[in-house]
C-alpha positions as CSV (number, residue, x, y, z in Angstrom):
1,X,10.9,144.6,69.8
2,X,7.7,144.1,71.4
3,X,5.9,140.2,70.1
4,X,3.9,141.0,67.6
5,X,-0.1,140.4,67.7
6,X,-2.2,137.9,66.3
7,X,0.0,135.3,65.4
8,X,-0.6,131.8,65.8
9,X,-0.4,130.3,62.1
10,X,2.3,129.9,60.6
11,X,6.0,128.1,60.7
12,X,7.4,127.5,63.4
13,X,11.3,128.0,63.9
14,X,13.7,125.4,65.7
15,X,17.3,125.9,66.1
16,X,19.2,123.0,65.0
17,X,22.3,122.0,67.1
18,X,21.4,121.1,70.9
19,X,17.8,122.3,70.1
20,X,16.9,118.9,68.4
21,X,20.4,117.3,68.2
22,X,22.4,116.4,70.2
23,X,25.6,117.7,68.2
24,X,27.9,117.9,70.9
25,X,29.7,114.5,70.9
26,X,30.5,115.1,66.8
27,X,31.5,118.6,67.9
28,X,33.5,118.0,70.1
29,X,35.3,114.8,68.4
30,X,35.8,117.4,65.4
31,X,37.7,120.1,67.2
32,X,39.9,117.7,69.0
33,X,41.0,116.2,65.5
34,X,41.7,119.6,64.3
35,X,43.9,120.2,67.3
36,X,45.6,117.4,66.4
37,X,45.8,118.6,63.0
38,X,47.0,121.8,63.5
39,X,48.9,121.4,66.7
40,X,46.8,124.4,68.1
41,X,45.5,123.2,71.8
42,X,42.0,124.4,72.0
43,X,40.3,124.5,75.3
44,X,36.6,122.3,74.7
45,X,35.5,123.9,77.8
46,X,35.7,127.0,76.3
47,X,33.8,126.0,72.9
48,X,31.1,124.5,74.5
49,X,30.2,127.4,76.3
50,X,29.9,129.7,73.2
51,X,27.9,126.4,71.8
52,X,25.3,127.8,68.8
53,X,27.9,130.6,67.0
54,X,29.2,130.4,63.8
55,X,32.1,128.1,63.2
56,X,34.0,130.7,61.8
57,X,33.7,132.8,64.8
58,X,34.8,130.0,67.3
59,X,37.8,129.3,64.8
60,X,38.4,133.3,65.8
61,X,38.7,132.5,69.4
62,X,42.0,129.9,68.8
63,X,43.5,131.0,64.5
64,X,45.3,133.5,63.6
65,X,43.2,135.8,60.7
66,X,46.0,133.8,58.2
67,X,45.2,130.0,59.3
68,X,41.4,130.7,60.0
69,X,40.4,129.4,56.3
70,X,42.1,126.4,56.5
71,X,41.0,125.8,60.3
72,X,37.3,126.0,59.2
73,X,37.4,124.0,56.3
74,X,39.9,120.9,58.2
75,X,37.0,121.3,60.9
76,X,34.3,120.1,58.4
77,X,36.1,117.5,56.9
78,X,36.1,116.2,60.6
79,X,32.8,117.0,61.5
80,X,30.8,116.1,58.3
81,X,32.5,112.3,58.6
82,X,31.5,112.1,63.0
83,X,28.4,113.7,62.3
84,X,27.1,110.5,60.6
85,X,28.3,108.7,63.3
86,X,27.8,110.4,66.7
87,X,24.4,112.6,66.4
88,X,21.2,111.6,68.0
89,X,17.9,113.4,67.9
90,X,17.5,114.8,70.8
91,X,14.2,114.1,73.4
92,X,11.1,114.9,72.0
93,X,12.6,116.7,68.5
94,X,10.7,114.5,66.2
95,X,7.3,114.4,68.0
96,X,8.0,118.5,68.2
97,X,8.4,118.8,64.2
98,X,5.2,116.4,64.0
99,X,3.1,118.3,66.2
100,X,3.8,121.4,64.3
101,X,3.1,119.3,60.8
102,X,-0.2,118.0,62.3
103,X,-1.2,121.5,63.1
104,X,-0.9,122.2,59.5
105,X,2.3,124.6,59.7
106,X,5.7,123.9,58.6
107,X,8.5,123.4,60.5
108,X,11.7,125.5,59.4
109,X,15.0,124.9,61.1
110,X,17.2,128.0,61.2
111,X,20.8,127.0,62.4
112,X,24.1,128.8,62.3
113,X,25.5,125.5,61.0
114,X,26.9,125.3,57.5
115,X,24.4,123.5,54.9
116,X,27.6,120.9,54.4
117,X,27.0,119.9,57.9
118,X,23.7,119.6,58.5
119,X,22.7,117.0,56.2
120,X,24.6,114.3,57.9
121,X,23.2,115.8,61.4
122,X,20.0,115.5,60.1
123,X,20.2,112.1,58.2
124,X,22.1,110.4,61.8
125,X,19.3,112.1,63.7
126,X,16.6,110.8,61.6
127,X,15.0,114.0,61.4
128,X,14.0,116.4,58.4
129,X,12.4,119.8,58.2
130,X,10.2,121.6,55.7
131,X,12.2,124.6,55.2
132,X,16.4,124.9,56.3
133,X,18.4,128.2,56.7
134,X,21.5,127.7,57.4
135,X,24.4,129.7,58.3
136,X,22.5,132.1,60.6
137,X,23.1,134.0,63.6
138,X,21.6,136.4,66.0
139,X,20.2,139.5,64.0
140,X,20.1,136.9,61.0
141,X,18.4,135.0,62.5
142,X,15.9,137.6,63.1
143,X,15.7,138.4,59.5
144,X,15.1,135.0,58.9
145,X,12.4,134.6,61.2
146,X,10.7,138.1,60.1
147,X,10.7,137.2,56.5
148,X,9.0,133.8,56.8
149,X,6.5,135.3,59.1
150,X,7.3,132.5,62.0
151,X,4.8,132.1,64.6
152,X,7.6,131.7,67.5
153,X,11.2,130.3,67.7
154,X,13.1,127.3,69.9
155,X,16.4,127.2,70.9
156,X,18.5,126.8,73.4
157,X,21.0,129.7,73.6
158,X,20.7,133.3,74.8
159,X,21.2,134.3,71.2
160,X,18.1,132.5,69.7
161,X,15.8,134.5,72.6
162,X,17.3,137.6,71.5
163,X,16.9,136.8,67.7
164,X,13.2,135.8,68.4
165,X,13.1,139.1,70.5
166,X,14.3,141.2,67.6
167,X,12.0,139.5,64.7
168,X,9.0,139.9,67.0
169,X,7.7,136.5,67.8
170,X,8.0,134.0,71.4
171,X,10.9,132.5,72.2
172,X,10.7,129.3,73.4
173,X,13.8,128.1,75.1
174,X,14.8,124.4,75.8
175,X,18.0,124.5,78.5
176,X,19.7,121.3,76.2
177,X,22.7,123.1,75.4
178,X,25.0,125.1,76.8
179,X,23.2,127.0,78.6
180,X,20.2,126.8,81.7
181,X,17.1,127.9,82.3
182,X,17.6,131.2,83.8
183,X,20.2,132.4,81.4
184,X,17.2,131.7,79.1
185,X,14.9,133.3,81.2
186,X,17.7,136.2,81.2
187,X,17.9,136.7,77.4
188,X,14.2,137.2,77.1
189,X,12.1,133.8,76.7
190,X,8.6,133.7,76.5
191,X,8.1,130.4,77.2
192,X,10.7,127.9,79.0
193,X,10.4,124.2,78.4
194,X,12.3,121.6,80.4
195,X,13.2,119.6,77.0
196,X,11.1,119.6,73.7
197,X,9.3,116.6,75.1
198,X,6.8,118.9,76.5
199,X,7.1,121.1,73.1
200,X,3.6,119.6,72.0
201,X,1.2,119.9,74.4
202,X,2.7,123.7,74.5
203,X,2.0,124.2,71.5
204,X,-1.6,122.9,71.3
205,X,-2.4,125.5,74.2
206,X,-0.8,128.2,71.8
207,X,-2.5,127.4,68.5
208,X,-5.8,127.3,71.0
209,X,-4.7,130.2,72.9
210,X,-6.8,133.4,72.0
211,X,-5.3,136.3,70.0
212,X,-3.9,139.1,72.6
């Protein structure tokens, strides 16, 4: 879908995990106590390259359908304990939800994350957001996007450039995840940032940026 016309107002959407947290450490911490757990090895490697699904669809990747449940909800109880412990806000996150607040738009985080989890996140990362949907992916995250009427969309994995594709609005990608630059560039950004530190002065040409 072509980006729509003649938007500059309005919310702006930021992706939660390695967007403006740094997630991974608590992530990472969580699955190898569910390992242990479970007795199930599970290859990090692996998970940190699909970094930004759905829990439930990495749990896929190493559960049978039967233990799946059970894997999902041991991962939390891991996760929403480390979270409070090992998350950081990432470079430039808070200044990022400021400049959008200034500018007199809110800032809306829409995360694939489960609400349980991204309270702690939030609270360790000593960030907060105007709006949260949670539990999001890909084409829902498009919906998402379309039905608050977002003015453009940050993240840092392929998907989140294809879900701002599909709803219509600039992707801005940040490579602090999984994935770099030109696997960004690939998925369709508008607009590549080296981190969100330079997410404000972006976003001041934007707003001043004539309608095309």
């Amino acid at each position: 879908m072509p980006v729509r016309k003649a938007v500059r107002a309005g919310p702006v959407g930021f992706d939660l995990d390695l967007t403006l947290i740094d997630s991974r450490p608590a992530i990472m911490a969580a699955w190898r106590a569910l390992s242990a757990d479970t007795g199930v090895p599970i290859d990090l490697d692996q998970v940190d390259s699909r970094m930004g699904i759905k829990l439930e669809d990495e749990v896929g990747y190493w559960y049978p359908a039967g233990q799946q449940q059970a894997a999902v909800a041991g991962f939390r109880r891991h996760y929403v304990v480390l979270a409070s412990q090992l998350t950081t806000a990432l470079p430039g996150a808070a200044e990022a939800i400021a400049a959008v607040r200034r500018a007199g738009q809110r800032a809306v985080i829409v995360t694939a994350k489960h609400q349980v989890s991204v309270g702690p996140s939030l609270a360790a990362a000593g960030l907060s957001a105007d709006e949260i949907y949670c539990h999001v992916h890909g084409a829902e995250k498009a919906a998402v996007l379309a039905r608050i009427g977002a003015a453009a969309y940050v993240g840092d994995t392929p998907a989140d450039m294809a879900a701002a594709g599909q709803a219509g609005v600039p992707a801005i990608g940040v490579p602090t995840g999984s994935f770099d630059a030109a696997a960004l560039s690939a998925a369709g950004a508008s607009v590549l940032l080296a981190s969100l530190t330079e997410f404000p002065s972006w976003y001041a040409g934007f707003l001043r940026s004539p309608d095309t």
